[in-house]
N, C-alpha and C positions, 0 to 999 in steps of 0.2 A: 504494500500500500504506500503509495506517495505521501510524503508529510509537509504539509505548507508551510512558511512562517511567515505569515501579514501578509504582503502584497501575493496575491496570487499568482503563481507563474502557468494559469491554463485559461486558454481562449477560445472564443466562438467567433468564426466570422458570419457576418449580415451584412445584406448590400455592399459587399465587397471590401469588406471594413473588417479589421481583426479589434477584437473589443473584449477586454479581461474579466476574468469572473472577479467577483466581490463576494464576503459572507454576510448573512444576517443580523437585523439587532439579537437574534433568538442563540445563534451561537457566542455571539460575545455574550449573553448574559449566565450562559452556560459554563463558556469558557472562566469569563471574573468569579461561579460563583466554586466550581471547583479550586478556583487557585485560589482563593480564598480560605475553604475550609482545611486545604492544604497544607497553608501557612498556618493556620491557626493550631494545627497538632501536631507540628514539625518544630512551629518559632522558629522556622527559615522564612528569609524571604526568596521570591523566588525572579525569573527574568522572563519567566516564557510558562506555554502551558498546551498540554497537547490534548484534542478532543477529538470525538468521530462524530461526524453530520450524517444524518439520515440516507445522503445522496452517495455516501460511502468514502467520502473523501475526507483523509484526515487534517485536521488547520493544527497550527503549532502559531499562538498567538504569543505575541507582547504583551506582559504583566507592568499594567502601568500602576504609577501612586500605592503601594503595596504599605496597610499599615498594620503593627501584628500589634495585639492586646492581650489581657490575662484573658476573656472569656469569650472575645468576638476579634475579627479580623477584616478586613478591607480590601479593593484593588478596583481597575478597571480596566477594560478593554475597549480599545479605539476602533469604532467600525470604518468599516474597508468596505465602499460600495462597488470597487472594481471601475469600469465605464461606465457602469449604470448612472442616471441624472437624479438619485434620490438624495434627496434632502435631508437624510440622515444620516451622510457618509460625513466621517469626521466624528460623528457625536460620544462622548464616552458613557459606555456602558458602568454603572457599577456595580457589585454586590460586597454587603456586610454578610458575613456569617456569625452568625451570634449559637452558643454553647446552649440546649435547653436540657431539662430534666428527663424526657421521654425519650425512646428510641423511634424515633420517627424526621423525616426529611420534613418542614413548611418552609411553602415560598410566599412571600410578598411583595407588595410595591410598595414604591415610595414616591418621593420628590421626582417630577418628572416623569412617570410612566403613569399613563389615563386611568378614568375608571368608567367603564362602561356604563349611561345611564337609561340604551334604550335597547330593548330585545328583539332579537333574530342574529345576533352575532354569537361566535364559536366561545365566547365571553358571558356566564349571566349576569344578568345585572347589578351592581354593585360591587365587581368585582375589581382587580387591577387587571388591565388588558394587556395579560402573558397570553397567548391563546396556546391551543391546547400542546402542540408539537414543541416549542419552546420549552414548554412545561415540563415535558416527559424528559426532553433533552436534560435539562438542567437535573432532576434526578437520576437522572441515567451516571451522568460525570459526576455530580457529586458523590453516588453510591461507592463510585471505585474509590473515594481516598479518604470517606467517615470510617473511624474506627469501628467496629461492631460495639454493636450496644449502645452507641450512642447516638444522642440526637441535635439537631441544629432548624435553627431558621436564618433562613436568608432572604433578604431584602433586597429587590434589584431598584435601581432607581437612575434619574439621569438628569442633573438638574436644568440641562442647556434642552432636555425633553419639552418643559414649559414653552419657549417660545416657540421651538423647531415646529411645534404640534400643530401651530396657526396657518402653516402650509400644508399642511395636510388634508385627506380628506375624514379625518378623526372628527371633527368640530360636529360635522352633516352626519356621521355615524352615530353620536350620540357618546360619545367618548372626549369625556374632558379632562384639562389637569397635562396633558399630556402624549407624548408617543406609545404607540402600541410596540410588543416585544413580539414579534411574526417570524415568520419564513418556515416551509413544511421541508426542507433538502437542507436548509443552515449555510442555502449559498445560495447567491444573489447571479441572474443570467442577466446578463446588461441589457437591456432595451426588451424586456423579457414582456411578450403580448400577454400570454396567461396572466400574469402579475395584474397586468391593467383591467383587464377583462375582471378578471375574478373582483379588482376591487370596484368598478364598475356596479355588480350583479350584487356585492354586499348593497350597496344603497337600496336595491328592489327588495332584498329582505327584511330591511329595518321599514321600509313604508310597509309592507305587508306586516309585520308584527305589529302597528298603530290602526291596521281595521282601513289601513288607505283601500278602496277599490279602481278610481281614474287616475290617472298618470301621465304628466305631458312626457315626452320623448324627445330629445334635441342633439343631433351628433355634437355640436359646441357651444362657443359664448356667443358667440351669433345669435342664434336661435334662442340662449336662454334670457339674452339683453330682449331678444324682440317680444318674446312671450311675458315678459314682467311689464312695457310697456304696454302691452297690448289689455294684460289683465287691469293695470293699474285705471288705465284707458275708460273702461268700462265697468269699475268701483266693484272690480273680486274680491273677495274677502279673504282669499287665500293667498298667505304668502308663499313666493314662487318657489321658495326653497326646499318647501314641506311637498310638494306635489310634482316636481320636476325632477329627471334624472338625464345626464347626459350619456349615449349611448356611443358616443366617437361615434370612429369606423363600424363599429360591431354591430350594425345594425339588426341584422340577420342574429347572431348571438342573444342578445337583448330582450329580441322578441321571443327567443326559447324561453330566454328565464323568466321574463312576464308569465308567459303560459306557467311554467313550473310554477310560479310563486298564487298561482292563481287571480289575475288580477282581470276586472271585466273591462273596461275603457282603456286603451289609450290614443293619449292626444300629438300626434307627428308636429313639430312645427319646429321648422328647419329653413336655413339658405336654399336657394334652389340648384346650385352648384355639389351639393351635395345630395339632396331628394331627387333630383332627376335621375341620379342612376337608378335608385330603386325602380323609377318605372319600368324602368327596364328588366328588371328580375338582379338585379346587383346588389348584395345584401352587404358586401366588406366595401367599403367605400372610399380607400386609401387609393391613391392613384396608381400606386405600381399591383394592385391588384388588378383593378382594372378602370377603366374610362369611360366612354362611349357618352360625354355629357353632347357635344354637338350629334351627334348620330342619331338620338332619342329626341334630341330637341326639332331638329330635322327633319327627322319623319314623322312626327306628332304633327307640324305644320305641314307638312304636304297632304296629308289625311283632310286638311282642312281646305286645298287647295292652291296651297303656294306657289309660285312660278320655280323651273327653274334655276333663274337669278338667284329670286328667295335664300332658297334653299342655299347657295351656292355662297351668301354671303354669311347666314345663320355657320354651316359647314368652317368656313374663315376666321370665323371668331375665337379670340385666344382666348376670352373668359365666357363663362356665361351672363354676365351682365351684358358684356357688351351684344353677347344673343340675343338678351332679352331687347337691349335697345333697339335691335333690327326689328324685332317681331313685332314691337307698339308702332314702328312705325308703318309695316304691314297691315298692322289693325287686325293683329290676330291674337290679342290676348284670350280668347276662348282659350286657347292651346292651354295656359296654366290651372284653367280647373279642372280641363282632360285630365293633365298630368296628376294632379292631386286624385282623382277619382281614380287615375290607375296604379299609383303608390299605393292606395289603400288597399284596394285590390291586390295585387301583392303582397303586402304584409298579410292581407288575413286569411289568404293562399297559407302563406308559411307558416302560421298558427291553427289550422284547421279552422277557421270563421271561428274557432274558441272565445275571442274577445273581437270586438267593436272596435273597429280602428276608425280614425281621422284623419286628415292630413293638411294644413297649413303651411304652402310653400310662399317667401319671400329672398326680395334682394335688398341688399345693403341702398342701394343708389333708389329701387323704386317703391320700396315698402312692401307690404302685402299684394303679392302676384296670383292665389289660385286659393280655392278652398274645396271642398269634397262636398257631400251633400252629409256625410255623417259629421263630419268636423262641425259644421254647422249647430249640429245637437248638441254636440258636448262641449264648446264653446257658450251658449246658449246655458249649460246646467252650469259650468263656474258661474255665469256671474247672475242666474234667478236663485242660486243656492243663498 
């Protein structure tokens, strides 16, 4: 088995890019909490400290700030995000190991790791958010270096956790106070899609454990700037944050997990740069998956009876805005509630007609461009609610 020490020496390439692994906050607080209890029934201090990640590979980390006591002991571990862009590389992990009466392993939080305040997370409520793989890690490392018979608790905490948390999506999860302690491998894949996805499909969980049933949908801040103006607009009583979730690319994905989480409405309201694939049956919506925004724009207007020319200048176009600007001046905005009535379509293809879809397409430069005949309804129930 390979043994690492901090910087990771093993790579993935993506788009043609070589991009280093990083480990978890979940194995650093594994790693601080064994070398902790370590130090504490040695009264050595130590420089480094070796652990196995779930994903089979073993880390050999740097034991920083190491402070030894008669009954408890200290350290922390500096997370390594590798290439990955989180916002938690750098942070230091800590754990205290403190001496108890019983034979038994307790973990806790402290200063800087959240506490979860609202249900459907792998956390219940009230709890510090170790989630469950960290958990078992941390017992697992510490089993190997407590003496028998004895017992300890340990406290992971991180005080730079406090601010860090505010970029997070912790706040909208219901987890405050702080960073959550994650990772199910205890190594971080740089630019890792699962990662986002998975925390993406947490936000459908936490609305579905509040009794939410409609749900706007919005690949980004586009969409979720428009739909807050648009509810504000028309005096909704819901704030946008409680009933909106953004879905990226993953649109296709999104819609599974709506179905799984059981939810009857959702409400599509999106750029049209990025809704227009979907008419097309394009559920990933990142451009190197695929494209096809002038192609559907295109032939939606020819349907309609475009010249042509038309078509030939729509086809031309480098953005979809400036499509759209062809098309009004064709005088064919019909084409934008086609398009919305066949996104809906679509989606609830992909859902089995399981839930009622909507669809709300706009652009930045013209506003609101196309609306569905169901969008209409569930727009309609935000704001007579």
């Amino acid at each position: 088995m390979n043994c690492l020490r901090d910087k990771l020496d093993k790579f993935v390439t993506k788009d043609r890019k070589k991009l280093r692994y990083g480990y978890t906050t979940g194995s650093c607080a594994a790693a601080a909490s064994k070398a902790a209890v370590k130090m504490l029934y040695t009264k050595k201090k130590i420089d480094s400290i070796k652990i196995d990640t779930p994903k089979g590979w073993e880390l050999n980390l740097s034991v920083i700030e190491p402070v030894i006591g008669e009954n408890s002991s200290s350290c922390c571990i500096i997370k390594d995000s590798g290439d990955d862009p989180d916002v938690t590389n750098g942070i230091k992990i800590y754990a205290e190991a403190v001496k108890i009466k019983y034979p038994e392993i307790k973990i806790e939080g402290g200063i800087g790791i959240g506490k979860v305040t609202k249900s459907g997370l792998s956390v219940p409520v009230g709890q510090y958010a170790i989630n469950p793989v960290p958990l078992k890690m941390i017992h697992q490392e510490v089993e190997k270096v407590l003496p028998e018979g004895q017992g300890i608790n340990i406290k992971i905490y991180a005080p730079e956790g406090v601010n860090i948390a505010k970029k997070t999506f912790n706040p909208k999860l219901g987890i405050v106070g702080g960073i959550s302690i994650i990772g199910t491998t205890g190594i971080v894949e740089p630019m890792s899609e699962d990662a986002v996805k998975e925390s993406l499909a947490l936000e459908l969980s936490v609305l579905k454990e509040k009794g939410v049933k409609t749900i706007i949908f919005s690949p980004g801040n586009y969409g979720r700037d428009f739909a807050e103006r648009l509810l504000l607009a028309n005096n909704c009583r819901f704030n946008i944050d409680d009933i909106l979730v953004k879905t990226s690319n993953y649109i296709g994905y999104m819609l599974d997990k709506a179905l799984e989480n059981g939810f009857k409405q959702i409400m599509f309201i999106g750029h049209i740069g990025k809704m227009v694939k979907v008419a097309g049956g394009i559920f990933h919506t990142h451009s190197k998956i695929a494209d096809g925004r002038m192609e559907i724009l295109a032939a939606n207007c020819a349907l309609l009876g475009c010249s042509p020319q038309q078509i030939k200048k729509i086809m031309e176009s480098i953005t979809t805005d400036e499509a759209v600007k062809h098309i009004k001046i064709f005088k064919l905005d019909e084409v934008f509630n086609i398009l919305a009535e066949k996104i809906t379509q679509k989606c609830e293809q992909r859902i089995y007609n399981e839930i009622k879809i909507g669809t709300l397409i706009f652009s930045n430069q013209y506003g609101q461009l196309g609306l569905c005949n169901n969008g209409k309804l569930i727009m309609e129930e935000f704001i007579n609610e």
